[in-house]
C-alpha positions in Angstrom: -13.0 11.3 22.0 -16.0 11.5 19.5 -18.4 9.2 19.1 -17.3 9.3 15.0 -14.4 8.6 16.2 -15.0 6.0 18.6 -17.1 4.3 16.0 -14.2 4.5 13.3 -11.6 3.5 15.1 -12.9 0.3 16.2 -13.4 -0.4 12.5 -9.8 0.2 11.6 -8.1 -3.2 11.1 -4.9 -3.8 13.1 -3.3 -0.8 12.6 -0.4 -1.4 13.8 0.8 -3.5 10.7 -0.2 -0.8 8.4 2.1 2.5 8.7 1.9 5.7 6.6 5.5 6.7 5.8 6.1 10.7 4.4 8.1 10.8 1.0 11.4 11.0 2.8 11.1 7.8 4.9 9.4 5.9 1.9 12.8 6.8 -0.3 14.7 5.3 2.3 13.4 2.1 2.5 12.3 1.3 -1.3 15.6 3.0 -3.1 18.0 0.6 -4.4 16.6 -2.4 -2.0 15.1 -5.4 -2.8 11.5 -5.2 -1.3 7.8 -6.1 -1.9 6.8 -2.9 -4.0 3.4 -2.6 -5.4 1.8 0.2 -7.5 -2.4 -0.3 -6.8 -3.1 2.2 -9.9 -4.4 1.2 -13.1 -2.1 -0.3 -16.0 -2.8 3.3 -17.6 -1.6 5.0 -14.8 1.3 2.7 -14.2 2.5 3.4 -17.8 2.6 7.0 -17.2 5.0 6.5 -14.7 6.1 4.9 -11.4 8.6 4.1 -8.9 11.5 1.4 -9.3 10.9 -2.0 -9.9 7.4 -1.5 -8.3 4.7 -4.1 -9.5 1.9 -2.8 -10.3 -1.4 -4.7 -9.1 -4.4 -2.8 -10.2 -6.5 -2.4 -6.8 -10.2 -2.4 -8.8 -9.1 -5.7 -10.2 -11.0 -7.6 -7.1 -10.2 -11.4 -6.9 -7.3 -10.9 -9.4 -5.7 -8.4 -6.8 -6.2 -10.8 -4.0 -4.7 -13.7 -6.4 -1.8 -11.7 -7.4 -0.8 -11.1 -3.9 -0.5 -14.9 -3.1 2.7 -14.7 -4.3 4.0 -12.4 -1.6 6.0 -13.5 1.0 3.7 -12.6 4.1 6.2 -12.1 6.7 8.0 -9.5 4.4 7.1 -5.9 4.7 5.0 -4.7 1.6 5.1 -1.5 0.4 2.1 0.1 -1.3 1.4 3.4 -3.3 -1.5 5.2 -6.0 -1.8 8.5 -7.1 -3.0 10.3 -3.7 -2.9 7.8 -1.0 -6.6 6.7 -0.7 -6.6 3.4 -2.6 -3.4 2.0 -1.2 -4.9 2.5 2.3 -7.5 0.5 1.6 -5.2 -2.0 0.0 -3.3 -1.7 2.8 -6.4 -3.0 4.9 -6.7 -6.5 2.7 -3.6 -7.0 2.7 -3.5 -7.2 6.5 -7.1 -8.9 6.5 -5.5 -11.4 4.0 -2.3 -11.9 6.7 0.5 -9.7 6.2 2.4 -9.0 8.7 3.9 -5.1 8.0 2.1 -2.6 5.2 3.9 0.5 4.5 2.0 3.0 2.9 2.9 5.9 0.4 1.6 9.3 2.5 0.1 11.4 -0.7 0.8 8.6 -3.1 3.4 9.2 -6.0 2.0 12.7 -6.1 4.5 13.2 -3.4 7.2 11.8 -5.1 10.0 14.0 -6.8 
């Protein structure tokens, strides 16, 4: 192992509540059910199109993204997406610094999705 990579992952924040989920798998568990769905794009980018009956909590929002999520049921998985995957990671990473319990993430945000 690296030292990069030594270094890197002892930053990562429990990882094991945060899993990346490919297109396929992601389908599966959001379609037609009843979960915690969250959009971290922009309103813009929301309005130009997104999955379901996803909220959409703008991630550059700050304390107002933090507030929104008090709302969420903690012990409930949460499943996050953006465009390309790179915000909703590091959502993913406050979400579980804030105390949720499962993240699921979007691999290649809604980019990905057909």
């Amino acid at each position: 192992m690296s030292f990069l990579s030594t270094i890197f992952k002892s930053k990562s924040v429990d990882s094991d509540k945060i899993e990346i989920l490919d297109t396929r798998s992601y389908k599966e568990a959001v379609v037609g059910k009843n979960v915690q769905l969250v959009d971290v794009r922009t309103q813009r980018e929301f309005r130009s199109g997104h999955i379901g009956k996803a909220a959409n909590i703008d991630f550059f929002k700050g304390g107002s993204f933090e507030k929104a999520f008090e709302k969420f049921d903690k012990q409930k998985p949460v499943y996050l997406y953006c465009r390309s995957g790179n915000r909703s990671q590091k959502a993913a990473r406050k979400l579980v610094a804030m105390g949720f319990e499962k993240v699921y993430d979007l691999k290649g945000g809604i980019l990905q999705w057909e």
